[in-house]
C-alpha positions as CSV (number, residue, x, y, z in Angstrom):
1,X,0.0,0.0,0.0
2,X,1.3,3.3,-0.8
3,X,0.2,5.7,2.2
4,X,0.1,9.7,2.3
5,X,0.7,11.5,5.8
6,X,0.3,15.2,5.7
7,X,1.9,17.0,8.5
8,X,4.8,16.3,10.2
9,X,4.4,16.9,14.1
10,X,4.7,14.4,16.3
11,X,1.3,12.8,15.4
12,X,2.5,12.5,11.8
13,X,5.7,11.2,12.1
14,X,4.7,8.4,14.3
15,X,2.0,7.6,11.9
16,X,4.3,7.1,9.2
17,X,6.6,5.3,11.8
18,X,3.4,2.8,12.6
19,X,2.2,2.2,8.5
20,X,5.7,1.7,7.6
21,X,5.8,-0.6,10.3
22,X,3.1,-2.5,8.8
23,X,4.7,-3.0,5.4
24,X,3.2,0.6,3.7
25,X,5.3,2.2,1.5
26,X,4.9,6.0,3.2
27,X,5.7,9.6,2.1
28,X,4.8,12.3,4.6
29,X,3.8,16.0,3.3
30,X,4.6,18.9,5.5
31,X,5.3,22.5,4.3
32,X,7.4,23.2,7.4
33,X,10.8,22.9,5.8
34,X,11.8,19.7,8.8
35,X,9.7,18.0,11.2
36,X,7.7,18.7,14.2
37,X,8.6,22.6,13.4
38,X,5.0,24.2,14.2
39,X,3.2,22.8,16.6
40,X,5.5,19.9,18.3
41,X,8.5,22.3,18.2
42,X,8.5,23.3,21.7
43,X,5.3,22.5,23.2
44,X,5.5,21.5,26.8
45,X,7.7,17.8,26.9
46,X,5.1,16.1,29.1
47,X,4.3,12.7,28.9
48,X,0.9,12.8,31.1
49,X,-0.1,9.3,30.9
50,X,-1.9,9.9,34.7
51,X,-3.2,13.2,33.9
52,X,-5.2,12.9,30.5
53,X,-8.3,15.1,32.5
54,X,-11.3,15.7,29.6
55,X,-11.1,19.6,29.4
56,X,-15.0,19.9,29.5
57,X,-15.6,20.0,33.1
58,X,-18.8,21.3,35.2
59,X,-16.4,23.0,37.1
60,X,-15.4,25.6,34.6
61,X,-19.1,27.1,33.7
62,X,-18.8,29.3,37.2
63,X,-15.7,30.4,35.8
64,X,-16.7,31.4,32.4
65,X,-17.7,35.0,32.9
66,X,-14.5,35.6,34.4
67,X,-12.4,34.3,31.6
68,X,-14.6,35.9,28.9
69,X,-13.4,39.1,30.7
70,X,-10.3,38.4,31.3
71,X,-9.9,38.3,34.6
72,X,-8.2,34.7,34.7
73,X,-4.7,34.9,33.1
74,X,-4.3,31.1,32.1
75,X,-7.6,31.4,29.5
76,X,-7.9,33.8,27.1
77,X,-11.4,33.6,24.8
78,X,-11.9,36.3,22.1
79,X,-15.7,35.9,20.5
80,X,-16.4,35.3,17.6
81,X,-19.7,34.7,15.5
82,X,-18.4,32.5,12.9
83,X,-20.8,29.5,13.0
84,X,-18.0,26.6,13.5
85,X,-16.9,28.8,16.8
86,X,-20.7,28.7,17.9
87,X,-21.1,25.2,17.1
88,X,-18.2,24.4,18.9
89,X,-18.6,26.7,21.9
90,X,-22.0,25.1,22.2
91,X,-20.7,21.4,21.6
92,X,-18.1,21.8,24.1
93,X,-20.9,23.2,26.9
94,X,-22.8,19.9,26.5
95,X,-19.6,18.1,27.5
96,X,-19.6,20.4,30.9
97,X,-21.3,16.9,32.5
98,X,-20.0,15.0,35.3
99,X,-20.9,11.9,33.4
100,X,-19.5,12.8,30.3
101,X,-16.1,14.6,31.8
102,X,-15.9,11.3,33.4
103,X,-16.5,8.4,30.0
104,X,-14.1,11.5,28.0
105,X,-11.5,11.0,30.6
106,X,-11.5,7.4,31.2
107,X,-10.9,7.0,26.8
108,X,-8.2,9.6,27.1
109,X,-6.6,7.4,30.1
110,X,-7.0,4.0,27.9
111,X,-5.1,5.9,25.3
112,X,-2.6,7.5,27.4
113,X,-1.7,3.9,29.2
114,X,-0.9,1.9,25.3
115,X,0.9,4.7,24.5
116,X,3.2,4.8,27.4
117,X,3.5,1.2,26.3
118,X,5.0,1.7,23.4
119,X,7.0,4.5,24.3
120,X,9.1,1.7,26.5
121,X,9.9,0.4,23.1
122,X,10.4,3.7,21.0
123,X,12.7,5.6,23.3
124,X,15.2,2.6,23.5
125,X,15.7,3.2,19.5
126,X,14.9,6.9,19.3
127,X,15.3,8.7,22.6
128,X,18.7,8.7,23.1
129,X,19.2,12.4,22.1
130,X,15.3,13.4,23.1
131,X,16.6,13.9,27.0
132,X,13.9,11.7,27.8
133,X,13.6,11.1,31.9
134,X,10.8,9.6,33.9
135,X,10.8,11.2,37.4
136,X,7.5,11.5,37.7
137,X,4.8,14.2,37.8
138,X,3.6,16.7,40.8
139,X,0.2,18.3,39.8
140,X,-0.5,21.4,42.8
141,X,-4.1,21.5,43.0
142,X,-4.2,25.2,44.3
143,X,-6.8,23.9,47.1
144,X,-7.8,21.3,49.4
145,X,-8.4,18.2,48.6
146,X,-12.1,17.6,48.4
147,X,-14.5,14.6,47.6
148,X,-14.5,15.3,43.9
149,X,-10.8,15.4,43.1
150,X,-10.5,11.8,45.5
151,X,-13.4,10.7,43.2
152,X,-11.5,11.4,40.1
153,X,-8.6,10.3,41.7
154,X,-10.6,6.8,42.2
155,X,-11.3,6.5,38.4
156,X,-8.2,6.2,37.7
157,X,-6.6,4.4,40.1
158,X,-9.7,1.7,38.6
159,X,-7.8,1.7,35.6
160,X,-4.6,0.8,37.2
161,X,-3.0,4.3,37.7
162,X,-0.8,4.7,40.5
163,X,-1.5,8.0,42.2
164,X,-0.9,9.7,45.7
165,X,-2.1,12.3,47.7
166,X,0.4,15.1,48.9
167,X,0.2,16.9,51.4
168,X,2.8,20.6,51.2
169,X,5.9,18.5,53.5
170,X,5.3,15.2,51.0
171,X,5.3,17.2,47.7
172,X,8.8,19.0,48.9
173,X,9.8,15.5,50.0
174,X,9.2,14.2,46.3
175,X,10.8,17.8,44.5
176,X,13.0,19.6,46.9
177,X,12.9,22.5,44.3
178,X,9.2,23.2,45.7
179,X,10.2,24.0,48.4
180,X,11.2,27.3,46.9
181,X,7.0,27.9,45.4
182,X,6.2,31.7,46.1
183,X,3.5,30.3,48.2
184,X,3.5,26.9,50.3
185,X,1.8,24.3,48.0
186,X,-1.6,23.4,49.8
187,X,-1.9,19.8,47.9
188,X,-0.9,17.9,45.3
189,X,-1.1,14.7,43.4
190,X,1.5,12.3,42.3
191,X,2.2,10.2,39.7
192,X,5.8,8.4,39.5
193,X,5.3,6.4,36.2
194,X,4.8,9.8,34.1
195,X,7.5,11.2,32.0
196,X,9.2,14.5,29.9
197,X,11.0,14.7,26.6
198,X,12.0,16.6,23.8
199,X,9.3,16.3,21.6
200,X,11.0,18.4,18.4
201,X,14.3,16.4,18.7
202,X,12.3,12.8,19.0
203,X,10.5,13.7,15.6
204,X,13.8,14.7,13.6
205,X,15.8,11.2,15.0
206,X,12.5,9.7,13.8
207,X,11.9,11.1,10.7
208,X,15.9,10.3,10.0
209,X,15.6,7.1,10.8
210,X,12.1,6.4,8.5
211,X,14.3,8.0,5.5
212,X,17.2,5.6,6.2
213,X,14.3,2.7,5.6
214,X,12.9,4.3,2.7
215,X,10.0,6.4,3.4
216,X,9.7,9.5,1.5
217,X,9.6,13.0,3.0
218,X,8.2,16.2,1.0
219,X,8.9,19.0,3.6
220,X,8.5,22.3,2.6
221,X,5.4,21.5,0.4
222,X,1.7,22.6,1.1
223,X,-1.0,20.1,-0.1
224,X,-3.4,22.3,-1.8
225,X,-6.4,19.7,-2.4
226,X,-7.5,16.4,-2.0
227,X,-8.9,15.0,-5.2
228,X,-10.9,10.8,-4.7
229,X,-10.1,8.7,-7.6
230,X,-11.3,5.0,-8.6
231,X,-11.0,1.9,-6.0
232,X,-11.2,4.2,-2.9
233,X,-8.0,6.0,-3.9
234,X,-7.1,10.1,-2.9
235,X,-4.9,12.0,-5.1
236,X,-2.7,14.8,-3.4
237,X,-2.3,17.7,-5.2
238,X,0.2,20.0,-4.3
239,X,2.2,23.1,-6.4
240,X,4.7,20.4,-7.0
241,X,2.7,17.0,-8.1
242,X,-0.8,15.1,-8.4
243,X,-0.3,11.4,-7.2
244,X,-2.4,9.3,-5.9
245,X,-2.2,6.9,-2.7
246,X,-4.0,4.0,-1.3
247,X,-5.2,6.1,1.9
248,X,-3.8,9.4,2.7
249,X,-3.9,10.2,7.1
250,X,-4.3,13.9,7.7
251,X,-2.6,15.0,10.7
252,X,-2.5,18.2,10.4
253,X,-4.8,19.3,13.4
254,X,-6.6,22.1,12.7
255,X,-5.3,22.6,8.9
256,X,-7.6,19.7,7.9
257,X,-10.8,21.7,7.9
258,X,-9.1,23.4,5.1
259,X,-8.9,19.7,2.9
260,X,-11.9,18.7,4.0
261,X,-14.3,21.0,3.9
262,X,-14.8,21.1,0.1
263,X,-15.9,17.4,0.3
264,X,-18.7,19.2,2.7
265,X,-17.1,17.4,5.9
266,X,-17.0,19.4,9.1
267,X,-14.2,18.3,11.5
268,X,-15.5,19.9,15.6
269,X,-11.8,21.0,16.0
270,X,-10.8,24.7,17.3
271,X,-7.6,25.9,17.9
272,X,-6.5,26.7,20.8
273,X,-3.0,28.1,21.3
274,X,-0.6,28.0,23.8
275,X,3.1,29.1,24.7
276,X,6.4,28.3,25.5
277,X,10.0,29.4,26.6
278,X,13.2,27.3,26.9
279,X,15.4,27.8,29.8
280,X,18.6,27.3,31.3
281,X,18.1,24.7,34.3
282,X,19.7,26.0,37.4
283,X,20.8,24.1,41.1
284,X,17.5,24.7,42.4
285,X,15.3,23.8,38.6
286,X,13.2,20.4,39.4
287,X,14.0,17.3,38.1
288,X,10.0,16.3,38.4
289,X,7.6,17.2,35.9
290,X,5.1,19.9,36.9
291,X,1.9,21.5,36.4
292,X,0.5,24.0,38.2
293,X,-2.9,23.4,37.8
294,X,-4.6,26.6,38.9
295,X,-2.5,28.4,36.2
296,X,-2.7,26.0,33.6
297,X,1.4,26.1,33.3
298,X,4.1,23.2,33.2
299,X,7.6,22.9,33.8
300,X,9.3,19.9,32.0
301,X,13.1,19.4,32.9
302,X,14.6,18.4,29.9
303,X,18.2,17.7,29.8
304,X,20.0,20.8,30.6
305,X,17.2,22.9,30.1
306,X,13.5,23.9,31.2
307,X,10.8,24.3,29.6
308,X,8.0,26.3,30.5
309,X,4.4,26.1,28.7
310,X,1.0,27.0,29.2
311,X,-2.3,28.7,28.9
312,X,-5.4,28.2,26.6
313,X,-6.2,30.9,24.3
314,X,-9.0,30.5,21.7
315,X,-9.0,32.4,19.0
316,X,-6.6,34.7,20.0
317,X,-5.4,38.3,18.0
318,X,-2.2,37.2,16.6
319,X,-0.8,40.5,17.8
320,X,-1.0,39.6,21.4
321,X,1.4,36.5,21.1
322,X,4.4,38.4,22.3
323,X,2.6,39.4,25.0
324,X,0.4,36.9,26.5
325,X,4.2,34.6,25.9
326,X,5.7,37.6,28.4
327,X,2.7,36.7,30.5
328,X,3.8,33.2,31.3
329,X,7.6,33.7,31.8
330,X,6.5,36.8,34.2
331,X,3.9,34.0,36.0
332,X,6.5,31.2,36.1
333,X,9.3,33.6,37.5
334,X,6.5,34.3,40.0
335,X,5.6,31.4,41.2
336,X,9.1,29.5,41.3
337,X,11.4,32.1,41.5
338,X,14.9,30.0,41.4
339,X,13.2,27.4,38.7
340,X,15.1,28.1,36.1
341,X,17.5,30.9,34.5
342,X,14.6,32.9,33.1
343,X,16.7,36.1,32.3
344,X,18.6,34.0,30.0
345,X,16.2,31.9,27.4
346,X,18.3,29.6,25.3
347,X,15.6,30.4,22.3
348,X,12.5,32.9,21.6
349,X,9.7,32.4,23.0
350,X,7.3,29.5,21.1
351,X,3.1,29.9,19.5
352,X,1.6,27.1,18.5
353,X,-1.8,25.8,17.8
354,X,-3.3,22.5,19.2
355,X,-6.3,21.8,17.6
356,X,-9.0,20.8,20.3
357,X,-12.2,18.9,20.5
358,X,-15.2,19.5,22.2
359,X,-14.9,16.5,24.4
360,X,-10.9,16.3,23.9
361,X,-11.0,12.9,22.2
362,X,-9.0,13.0,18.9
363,X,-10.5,12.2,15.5
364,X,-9.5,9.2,14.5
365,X,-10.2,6.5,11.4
366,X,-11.9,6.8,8.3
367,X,-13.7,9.7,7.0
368,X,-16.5,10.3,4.7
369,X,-14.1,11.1,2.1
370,X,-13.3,7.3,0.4
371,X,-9.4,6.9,1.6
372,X,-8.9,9.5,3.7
373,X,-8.1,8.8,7.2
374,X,-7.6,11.7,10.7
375,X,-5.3,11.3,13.4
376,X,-5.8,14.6,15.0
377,X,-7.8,17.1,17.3
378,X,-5.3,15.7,20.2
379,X,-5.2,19.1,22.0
380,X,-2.6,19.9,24.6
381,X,-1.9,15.5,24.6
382,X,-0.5,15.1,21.0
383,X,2.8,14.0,22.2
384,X,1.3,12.1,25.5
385,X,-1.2,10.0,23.2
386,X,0.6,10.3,19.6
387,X,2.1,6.9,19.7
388,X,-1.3,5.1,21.0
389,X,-3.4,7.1,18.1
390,X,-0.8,6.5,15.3
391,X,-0.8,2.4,15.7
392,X,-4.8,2.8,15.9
393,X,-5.0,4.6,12.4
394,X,-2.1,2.6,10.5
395,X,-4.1,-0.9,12.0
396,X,-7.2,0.6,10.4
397,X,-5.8,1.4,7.2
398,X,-3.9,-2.1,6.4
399,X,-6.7,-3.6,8.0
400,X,-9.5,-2.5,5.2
401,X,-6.6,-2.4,2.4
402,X,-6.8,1.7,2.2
């Protein structure tokens, strides 16, 4: 079978990593000029197998009003009455149920714990340079812990999650470089089996290493159509060529709705951006992986660096990148002041887009369109489910022949 992957994040490079796997001859399309150079190129390095939490949550509609007027720093909504926003926005409020935050969460986990499977097999062959560590993850919860959070807590320690409680002296215990929070943590919760890594650097070995074995890659081209042919074939058309493919996978996140929509198919994605900035680690930088959850911010220790990410914007004024990125470093510094060198950043500050669900499940499988597959609409968990979701899609295509 010859197989088309357009994009080359994370999402797409495993894909082609999983079809080639299963005997496809594979070119990937991207018209980023190397991989994982938009979105994957310095999102935040977690691997949150334990913490895969459905972003639709009753819990946020008291908080809406705030955020719409931008009163909480970590969300940032600008309106918009463009009917995909609406239907979105209105998709994503039916998702605000206990019982359907709880079924979304439970498939993200089941995805989260195969994919942490085969990254025990995929960071033996391409991890050596990706600084990949597993010291664990602290989440600081901001509050007490109350009856919900040990509910949720319950789920997924059902699914065979090992979680703990913290209290402020047991989080310290577990990263000594809390100890130095602006404000005494109140609680936390722990998971040791998650992990951090260099998503950008993990792609590039990869994509090197699917070259060497004969897959094909066209970066620095833009697909401009998608064109279906006889026998459930997709031709690619691009400034360059018109071939066609057995099954072509978009994983492009939010640039699908671009292929797709003249074949009248509607993907719910939204983007939703977020930030970044790279850091020198210092003495006192933690080793753990951490998110403060309150502020919807990270810090991943990756080799000799930090990274910092965070924040949910939706459909943000392009203009205010530069500031709402100045934002988080100012916030980080804040909040752990001796976490890292941040007077010093090793690059610029990083944009990029994650294309988000309504319920946060990605898209995944065949579409309407004969031969064209999605892996996408991952959100913030592209690189944490990416391996789990690519050996999904590449079993489906080999598995109906295209």
């Amino acid at each position: 079978m010859n197989v088309a992957v357009i994009g080359g994040g994370i999402v797409g490079t495993l894909t082609a990593y999983y079809l080639w796997n299963q005997g496809c001859q594979v070119t990937i399309f991207d018209r980023a000029a190397e991989p994982a150079s938009a979105t994957s190129r310095a999102n935040g390095g977690q691997l949150s197998y334990s913490f895969c939490d459905a972003m639709a949550d009753p819990q946020l509609i008291p908080k809406l009003p705030g955020i719409l007027l931008g009163f909480d720093p970590a969300f940032s909504i600008r309106p918009s009455l463009q009917p995909d926003f609406i239907r979105w926005g209105l998709k994503f409020l039916a998702e605000c149920r206990s019982r359907q935050r709880d079924d979304n969460t439970r498939a993200l986990l089941t995805l989260a714990q195969r994919s942490a499977e085969l990254m025990e097999t995929l960071k033996q062959q391409f991890g050596e340079h990706a600084d990949f560590t597993q010291h664990g993850k602290v989440v600081l919860l901001g509050h007490e812990v109350d009856q919900e959070t040990l509910r949720r807590i319950e789920i997924k320690r059902n699914l065979g999650l090992e979680l703990a409680v913290l209290n402020e002296q047991e989080i310290i215990a577990v990263e000594p470089a809390l100890a130095d929070l602006a404000e005494p943590p109140v609680a936390g919760i722990y998971s040791p089996n998650d992990a951090a890594a260099n998503a950008h650097i993990f792609a590039v070995c990869l994509s090197q290493y699917l070259v060497k074995k004969g897959v094909v890659t066209r970066y620095g081209e833009s697909v401009d159509r998608l064109v279906p042919v006889d026998k459930g074939r997709c031709r690619i058309v691009t400034g360059a060529d018109d071939k066609a493919y057995s099954a072509v996978v978009l994983a492009t996140g939010d640039g699908a709705t671009k292929l797709l929509r003249p074949h009248g198919i509607k993907l719910p994605v939204l983007g939703m951006s977020g930030y970044s900035w790279t850091f020198p680690a210092t003495e006192a930088s933690p080793s753990t992986s951490i998110t403060a959850l309150s502020k919807r911010l990270v810090f991943s220790r990756l080799g000799n660096v930090v990274r910092v990410a965070g924040f949910a914007d939706v459909n943000p004024h392009p203009a205010r990148h530069g500031t709402r990125a100045d934002t988080l470093r100012n916030i980080a510094a804040q909040l752990l002041p001796k976490g890292a060198d941040y007077e010093n950043p090793t690059e610029n500050w990083w944009h990029g887009v994650r294309a988000m669900t309504p319920d946060s499940r990605p898209i995944l499988g065949a579409t309407a369109l004969p031969g064209v597959y999605t892996n996408l609409g991952h959100g913030m968990l592209g690189w944490t489910l990416g391996a789990a979701t690519s050996e999904y899609v590449a079993r489906e295509i080999t598995k109906n022949g295209g």
